[in-house]
N, CA and C atoms as an extended XYZ file, in Angstrom:
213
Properties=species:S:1:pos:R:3:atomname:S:1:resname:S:1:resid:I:1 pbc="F F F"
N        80.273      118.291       40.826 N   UNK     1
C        80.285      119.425       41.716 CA  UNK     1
C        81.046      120.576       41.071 C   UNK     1
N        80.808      121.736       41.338 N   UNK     2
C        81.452      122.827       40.632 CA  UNK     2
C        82.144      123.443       41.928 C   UNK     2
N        83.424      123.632       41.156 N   UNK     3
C        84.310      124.815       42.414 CA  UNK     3
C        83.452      126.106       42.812 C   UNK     3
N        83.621      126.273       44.039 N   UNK     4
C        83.054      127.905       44.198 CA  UNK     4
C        84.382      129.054       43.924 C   UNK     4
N        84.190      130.174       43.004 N   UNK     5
C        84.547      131.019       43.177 CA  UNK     5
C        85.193      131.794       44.405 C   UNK     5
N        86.280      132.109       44.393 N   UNK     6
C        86.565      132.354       45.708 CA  UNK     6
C        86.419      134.321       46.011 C   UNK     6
N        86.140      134.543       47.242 N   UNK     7
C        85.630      135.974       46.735 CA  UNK     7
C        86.782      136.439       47.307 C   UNK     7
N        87.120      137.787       47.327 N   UNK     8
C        88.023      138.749       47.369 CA  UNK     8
C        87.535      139.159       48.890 C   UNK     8
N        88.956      139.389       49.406 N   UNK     9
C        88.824      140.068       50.765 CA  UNK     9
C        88.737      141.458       50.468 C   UNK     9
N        87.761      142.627       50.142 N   UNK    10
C        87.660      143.694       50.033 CA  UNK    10
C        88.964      144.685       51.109 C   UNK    10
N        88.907      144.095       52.608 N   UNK    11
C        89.568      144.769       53.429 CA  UNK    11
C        91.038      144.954       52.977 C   UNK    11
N        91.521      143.218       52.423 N   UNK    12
C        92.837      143.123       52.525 CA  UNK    12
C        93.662      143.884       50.951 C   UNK    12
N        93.080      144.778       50.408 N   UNK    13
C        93.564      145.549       49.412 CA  UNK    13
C        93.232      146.914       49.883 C   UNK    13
N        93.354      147.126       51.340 N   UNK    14
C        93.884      148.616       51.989 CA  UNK    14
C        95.374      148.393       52.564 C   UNK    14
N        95.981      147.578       52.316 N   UNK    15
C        96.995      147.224       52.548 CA  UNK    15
C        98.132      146.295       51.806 C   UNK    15
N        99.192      146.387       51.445 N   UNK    16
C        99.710      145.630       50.411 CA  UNK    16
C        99.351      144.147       51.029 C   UNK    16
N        99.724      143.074       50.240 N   UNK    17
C        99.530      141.792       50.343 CA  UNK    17
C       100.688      141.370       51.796 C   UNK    17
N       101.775      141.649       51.202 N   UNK    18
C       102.654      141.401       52.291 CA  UNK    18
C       102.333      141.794       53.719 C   UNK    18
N       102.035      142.848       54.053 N   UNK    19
C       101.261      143.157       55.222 CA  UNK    19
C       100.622      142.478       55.707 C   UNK    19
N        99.176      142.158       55.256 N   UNK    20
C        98.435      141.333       55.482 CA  UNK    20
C        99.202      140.137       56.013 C   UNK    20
N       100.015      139.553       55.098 N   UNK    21
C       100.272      138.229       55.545 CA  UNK    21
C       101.302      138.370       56.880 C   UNK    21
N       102.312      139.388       56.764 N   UNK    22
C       102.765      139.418       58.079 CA  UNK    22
C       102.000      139.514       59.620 C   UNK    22
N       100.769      140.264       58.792 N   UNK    23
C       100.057      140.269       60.481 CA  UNK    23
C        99.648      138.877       60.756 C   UNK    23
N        98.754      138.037       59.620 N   UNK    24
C        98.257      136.701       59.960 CA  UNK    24
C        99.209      136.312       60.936 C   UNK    24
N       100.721      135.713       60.009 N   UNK    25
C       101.252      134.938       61.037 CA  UNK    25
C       101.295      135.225       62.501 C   UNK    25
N       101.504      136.580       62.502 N   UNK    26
C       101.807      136.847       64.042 CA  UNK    26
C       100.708      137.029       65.013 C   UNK    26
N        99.118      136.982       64.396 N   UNK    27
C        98.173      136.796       64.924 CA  UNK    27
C        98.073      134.840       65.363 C   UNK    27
N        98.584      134.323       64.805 N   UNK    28
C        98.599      133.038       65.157 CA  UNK    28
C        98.943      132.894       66.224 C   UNK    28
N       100.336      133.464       66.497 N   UNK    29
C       100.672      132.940       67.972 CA  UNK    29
C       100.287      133.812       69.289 C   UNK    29
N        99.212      134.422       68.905 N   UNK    30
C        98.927      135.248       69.534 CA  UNK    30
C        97.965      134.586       70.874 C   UNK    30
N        97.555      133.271       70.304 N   UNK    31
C        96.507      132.091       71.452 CA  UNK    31
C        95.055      133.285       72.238 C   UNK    31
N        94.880      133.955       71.492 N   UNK    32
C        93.610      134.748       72.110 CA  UNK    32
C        92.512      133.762       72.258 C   UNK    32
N        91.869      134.352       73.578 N   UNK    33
C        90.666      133.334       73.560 CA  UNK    33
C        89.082      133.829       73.094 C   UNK    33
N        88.400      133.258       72.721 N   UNK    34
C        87.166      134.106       71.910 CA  UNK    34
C        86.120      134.307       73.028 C   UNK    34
N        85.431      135.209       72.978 N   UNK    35
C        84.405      135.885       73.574 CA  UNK    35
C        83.445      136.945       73.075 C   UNK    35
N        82.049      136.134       73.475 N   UNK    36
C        81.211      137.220       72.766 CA  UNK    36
C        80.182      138.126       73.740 C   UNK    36
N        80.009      138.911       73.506 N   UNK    37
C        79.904      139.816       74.709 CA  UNK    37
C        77.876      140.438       73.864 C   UNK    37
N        77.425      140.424       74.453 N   UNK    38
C        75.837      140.543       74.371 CA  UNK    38
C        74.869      141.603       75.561 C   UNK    38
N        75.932      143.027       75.048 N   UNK    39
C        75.826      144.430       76.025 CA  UNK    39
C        74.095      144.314       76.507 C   UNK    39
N        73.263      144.046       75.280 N   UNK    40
C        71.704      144.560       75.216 CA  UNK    40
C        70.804      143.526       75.956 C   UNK    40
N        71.152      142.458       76.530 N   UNK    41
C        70.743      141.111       76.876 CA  UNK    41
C        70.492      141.905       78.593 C   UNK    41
N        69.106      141.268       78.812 N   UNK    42
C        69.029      141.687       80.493 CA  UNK    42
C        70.039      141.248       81.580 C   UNK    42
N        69.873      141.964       82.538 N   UNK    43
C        70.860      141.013       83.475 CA  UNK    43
C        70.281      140.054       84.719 C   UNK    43
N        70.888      139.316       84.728 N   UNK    44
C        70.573      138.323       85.347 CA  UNK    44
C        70.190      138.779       86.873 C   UNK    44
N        69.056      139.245       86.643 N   UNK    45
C        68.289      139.433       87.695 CA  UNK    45
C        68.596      138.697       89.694 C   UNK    45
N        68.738      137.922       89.129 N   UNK    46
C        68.913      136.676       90.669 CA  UNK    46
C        69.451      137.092       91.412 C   UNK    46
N        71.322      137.211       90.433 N   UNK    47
C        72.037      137.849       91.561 CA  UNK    47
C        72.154      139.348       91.955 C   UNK    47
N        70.892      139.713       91.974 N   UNK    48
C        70.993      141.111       93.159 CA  UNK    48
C        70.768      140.635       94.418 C   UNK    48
N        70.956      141.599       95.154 N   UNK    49
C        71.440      141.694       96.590 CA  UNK    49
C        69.643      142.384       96.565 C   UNK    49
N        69.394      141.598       97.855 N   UNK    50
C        68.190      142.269       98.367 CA  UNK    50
C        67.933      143.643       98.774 C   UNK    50
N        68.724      143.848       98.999 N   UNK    51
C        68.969      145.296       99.555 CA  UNK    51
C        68.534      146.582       98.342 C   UNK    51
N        69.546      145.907       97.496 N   UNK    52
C        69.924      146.367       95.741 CA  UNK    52
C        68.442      146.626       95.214 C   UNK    52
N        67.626      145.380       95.783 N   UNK    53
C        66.014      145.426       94.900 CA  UNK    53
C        65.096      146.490       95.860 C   UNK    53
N        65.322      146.214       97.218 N   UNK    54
C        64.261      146.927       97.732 CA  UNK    54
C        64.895      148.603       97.359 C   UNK    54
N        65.808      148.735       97.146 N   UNK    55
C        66.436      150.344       96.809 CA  UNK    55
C        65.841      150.318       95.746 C   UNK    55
N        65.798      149.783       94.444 N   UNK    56
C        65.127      149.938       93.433 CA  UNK    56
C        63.877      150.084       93.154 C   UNK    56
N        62.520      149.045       94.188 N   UNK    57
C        60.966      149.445       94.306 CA  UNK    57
C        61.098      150.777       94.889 C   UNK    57
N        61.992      150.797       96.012 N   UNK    58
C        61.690      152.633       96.668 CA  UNK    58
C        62.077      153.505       95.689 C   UNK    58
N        62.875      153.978       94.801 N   UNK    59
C        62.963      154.839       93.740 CA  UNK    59
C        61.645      154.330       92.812 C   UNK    59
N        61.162      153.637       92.305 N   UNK    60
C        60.329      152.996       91.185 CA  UNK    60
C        59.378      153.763       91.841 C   UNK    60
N        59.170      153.400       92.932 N   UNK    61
C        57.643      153.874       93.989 CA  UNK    61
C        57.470      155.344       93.583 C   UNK    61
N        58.696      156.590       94.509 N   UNK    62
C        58.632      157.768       94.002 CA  UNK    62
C        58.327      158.033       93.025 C   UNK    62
N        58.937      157.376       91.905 N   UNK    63
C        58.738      158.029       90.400 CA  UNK    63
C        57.307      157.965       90.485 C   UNK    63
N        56.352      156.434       90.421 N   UNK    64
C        55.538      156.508       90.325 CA  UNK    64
C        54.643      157.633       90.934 C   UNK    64
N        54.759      157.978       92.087 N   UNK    65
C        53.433      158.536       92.884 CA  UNK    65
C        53.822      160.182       92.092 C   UNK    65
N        55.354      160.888       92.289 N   UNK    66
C        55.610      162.057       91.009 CA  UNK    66
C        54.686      161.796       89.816 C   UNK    66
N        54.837      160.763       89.229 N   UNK    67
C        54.534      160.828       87.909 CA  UNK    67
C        52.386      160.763       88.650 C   UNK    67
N        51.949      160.274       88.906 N   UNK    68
C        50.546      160.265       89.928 CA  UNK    68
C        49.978      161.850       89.838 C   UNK    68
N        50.908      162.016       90.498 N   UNK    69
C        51.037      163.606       91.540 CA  UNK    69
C        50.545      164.906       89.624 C   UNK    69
N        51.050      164.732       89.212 N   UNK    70
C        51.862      165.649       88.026 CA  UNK    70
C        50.203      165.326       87.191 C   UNK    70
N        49.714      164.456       86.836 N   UNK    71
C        48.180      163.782       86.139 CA  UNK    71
C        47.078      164.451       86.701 C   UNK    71
């Protein structure tokens, strides 16, 4: 097996070395929890409120018959 080359952190030479390593440690105890957040993903439709949807066909409707109207 051959060692891999190890690559260079491009980022961590905007900053002296020491830096860097001071932040690591103190990012350690930092216990953040991970989350990934997926802005562009639809939304979960279900939980609307009925109310919420029929407000939404009645605007949809207008546009439509405007956009009708205007042809």
């Amino acid at each position: 097996m051959q060692a891999q080359a190890l690559q260079p952190n491009h980022f961590a030479h905007l900053f002296g070395g020491v830096v860097v390593e001071e932040a690591l440690k103190k990012a350690e105890g930092w216990n953040l929890k991970s989350r990934v957040c997926h802005p562009l993903d639809c939304p979960n439709r279900s939980k609307r409120s009925a109310d919420l949807a029929k407000f939404d066909a009645s605007i949809d409707a207008d546009i439509d018959e405007e956009t009708a109207a205007e042809e």
